[in-house]
N, C-alpha and C positions, 0 to 999 in steps of 0.2 A: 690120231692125236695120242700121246705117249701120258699126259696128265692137262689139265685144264685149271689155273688158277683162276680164283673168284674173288673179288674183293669189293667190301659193298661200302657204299659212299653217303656219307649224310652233313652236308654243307662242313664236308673236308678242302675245302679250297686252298688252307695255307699248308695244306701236307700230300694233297693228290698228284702233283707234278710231280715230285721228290721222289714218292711213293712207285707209282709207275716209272721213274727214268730207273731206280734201284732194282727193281725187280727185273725188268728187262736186263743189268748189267750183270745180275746175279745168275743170273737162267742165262746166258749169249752161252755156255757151252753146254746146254742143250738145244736137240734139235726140232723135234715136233711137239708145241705146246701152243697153247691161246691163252691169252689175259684177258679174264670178263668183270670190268667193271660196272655194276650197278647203282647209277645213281637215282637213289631213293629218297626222291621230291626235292631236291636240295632248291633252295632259297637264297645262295649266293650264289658265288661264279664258280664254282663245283662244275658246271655244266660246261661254261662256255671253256675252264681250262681242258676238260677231255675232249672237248670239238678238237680243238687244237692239235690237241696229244694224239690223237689218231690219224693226223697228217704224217707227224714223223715214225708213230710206234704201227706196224702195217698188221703185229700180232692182235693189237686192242682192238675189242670190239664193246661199246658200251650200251647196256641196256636201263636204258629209262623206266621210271615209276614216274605218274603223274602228279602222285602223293606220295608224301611220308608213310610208308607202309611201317617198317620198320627192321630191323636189323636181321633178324633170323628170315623175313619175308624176300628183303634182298639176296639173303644165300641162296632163299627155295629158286629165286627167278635165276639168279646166276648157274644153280645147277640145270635146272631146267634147261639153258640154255647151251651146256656145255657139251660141246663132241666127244668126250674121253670120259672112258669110263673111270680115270683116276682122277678125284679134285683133290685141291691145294686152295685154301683160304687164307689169306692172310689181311688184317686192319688197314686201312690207309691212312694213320693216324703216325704211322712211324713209330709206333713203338716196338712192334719186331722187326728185326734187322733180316733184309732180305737174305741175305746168308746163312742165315740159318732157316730159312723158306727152301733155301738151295737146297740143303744138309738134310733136311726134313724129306723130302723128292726124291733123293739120292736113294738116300734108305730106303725109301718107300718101293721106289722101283728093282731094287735089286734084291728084296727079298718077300718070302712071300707071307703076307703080312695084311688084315681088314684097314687096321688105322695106326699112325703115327702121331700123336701130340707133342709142341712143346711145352715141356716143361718151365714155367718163369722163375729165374732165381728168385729166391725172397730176399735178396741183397740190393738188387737192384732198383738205380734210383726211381724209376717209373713207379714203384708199388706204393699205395696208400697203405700205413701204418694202419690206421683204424680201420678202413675197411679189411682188411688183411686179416686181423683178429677175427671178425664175424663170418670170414669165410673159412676160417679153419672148422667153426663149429660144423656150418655146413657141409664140409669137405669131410668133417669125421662121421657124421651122421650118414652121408653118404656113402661112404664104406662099410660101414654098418647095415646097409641099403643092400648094396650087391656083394658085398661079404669078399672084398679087394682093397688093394692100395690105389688111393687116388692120387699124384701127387700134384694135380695141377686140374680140378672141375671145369672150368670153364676156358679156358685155354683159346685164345682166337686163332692160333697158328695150324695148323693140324694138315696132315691128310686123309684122304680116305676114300674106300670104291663109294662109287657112288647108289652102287644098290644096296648099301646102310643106310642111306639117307632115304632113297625110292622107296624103301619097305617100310620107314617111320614116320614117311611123307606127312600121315596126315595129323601125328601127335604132336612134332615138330613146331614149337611155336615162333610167332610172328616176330618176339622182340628179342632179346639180349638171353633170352632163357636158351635159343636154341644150341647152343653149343654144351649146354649140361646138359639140354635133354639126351641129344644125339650122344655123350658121353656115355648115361645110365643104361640107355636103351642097349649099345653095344657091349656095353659090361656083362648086362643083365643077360642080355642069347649069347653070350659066349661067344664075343667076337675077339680075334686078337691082337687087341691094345696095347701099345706101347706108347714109351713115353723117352723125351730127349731132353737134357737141358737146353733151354734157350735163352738169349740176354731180354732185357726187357729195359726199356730208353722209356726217358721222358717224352710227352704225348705234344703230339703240333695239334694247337686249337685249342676248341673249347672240349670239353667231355658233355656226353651226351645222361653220362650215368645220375640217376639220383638215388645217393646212399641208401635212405630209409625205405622207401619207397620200391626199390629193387632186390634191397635184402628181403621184404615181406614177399614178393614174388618170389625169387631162388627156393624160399621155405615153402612156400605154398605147392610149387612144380615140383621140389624134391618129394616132399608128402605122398604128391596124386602119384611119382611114377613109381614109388615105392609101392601104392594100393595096385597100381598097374601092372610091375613089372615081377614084386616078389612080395604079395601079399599076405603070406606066412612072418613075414618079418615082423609085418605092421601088428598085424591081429592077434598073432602068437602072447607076445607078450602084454598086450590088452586083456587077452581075458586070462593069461595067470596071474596078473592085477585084482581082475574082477574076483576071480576063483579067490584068490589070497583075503579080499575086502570081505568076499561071502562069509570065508570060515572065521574071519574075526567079527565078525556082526553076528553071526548065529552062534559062537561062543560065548561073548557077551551079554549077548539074549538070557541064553544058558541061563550062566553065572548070575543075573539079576532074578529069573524066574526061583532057583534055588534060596537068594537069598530071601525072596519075600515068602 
């Protein structure tokens, strides 16, 4: 197998046929690859349209959860399951354009290279305005983090060997965090990341994201792998904080003891 797309599914039913026929049209001039889609507990006809879809598409193979595990859980299974040691993720939600999945592969194969991400224009229609604002903060703190440019944290397009993933298999988390972690982790050991512009479309379905509640996780996962990955960053400037508090509180001291 020359690379192994993964693409994980959670009651995408009004975008998984689309999804799969495009990726197939996109990839038809290459020649050795597989498409692993996992669907992860889906509760509508998610299921019954990839029974289907595996009649005509002879590359699909799909791997079932019994449960909703969750987003980054569906990748670990879809790697797991993949013959190539290059993977290729991409949403089934149609918001990245299999074409640029192509473009993404392309490069990837022909140079020698840990990972490729796309980049999402900030123009395009798909992006939430307000979310958009609170992951810049994230996005700069995180640069701050591994001491590089980020220009796209969380990116669901990407490729990458798969022994980046094998080696952070088990910090890797289960939901929506896993595509930052696996960004910071390969910043952080010096892997070499690049990055592409990609287009970014309006989403088929519903969104599985919730704003407040995911932004508090993002903050939370960037923190630990920051204590994880480059913990001089974190600590360094805590205690010339502390140091700075000390000499103002034992100066003041000072200055009160004199006066009285």
């Amino acid at each position: 197998m020359s690379f192994s797309v993964v693409v994980p599914c959670f009651n995408e039913a009004s975008g998984i046929t689309q999804t799969v026929k495009e990726i197939h049209d996109a990839l038809k001039s290459f020649d050795s690859w597989e498409l692993i889609v996992v669907d992860d507990g889906s509760t509508d006809n998610s299921g019954a349209h990839l029974s289907e879809l595996m009649t005509t598409y002879p590359r699909l193979k799909v791997c079932p959860h019994a449960r909703n595990r969750g987003y980054g859980a569906a990748l670990k299974t879809g790697i797991r399951h993949a013959r190539s040691d290059s993977i290729a993720i991409i949403d089934a939600d149609l918001t990245y354009p299999a074409t640029d999945l192509a473009r993404l592969i392309e490069e990837f194969l022909s140079r020698d290279t840990d990972m490729i991400v796309g980049s999402r224009l900030s123009s395009s229609p798909g992006r939430v305005r307000l979310r958009e604002f609170t992951k810049y903060f994230l996005r700069r703190y995180s640069e701050w983090i591994v001491d590089r440019e980020i220009p796209d944290l969380n990116s669901g397009l990407r490729v990458f060997r798969k022994s980046i993933a094998e080696r952070y298999i088990g910090i890797l988390p289960n939901g929506f965090s896993f595509t930052t972690t696996i960004t910071l982790a390969s910043m952080s050991s010096f892997y070499d990341v690049r990055y592409q512009a990609v287009d970014y479309r309006v989403r088929a379905g519903k969104s599985k994201i919730q704003p407040i509640r995911d932004t508090l996780r993002f903050l939370n996962l960037i923190i630990r792998a920051g204590l994880y990955f480059a913990p001089y960053r974190i600590f360094l400037p805590i205690g010339i904080l502390c140091g700075i508090a000390a000499i103002v509180s034992g100066s003041y001291e000072f200055f009160l003891s004199r006066m009285t």
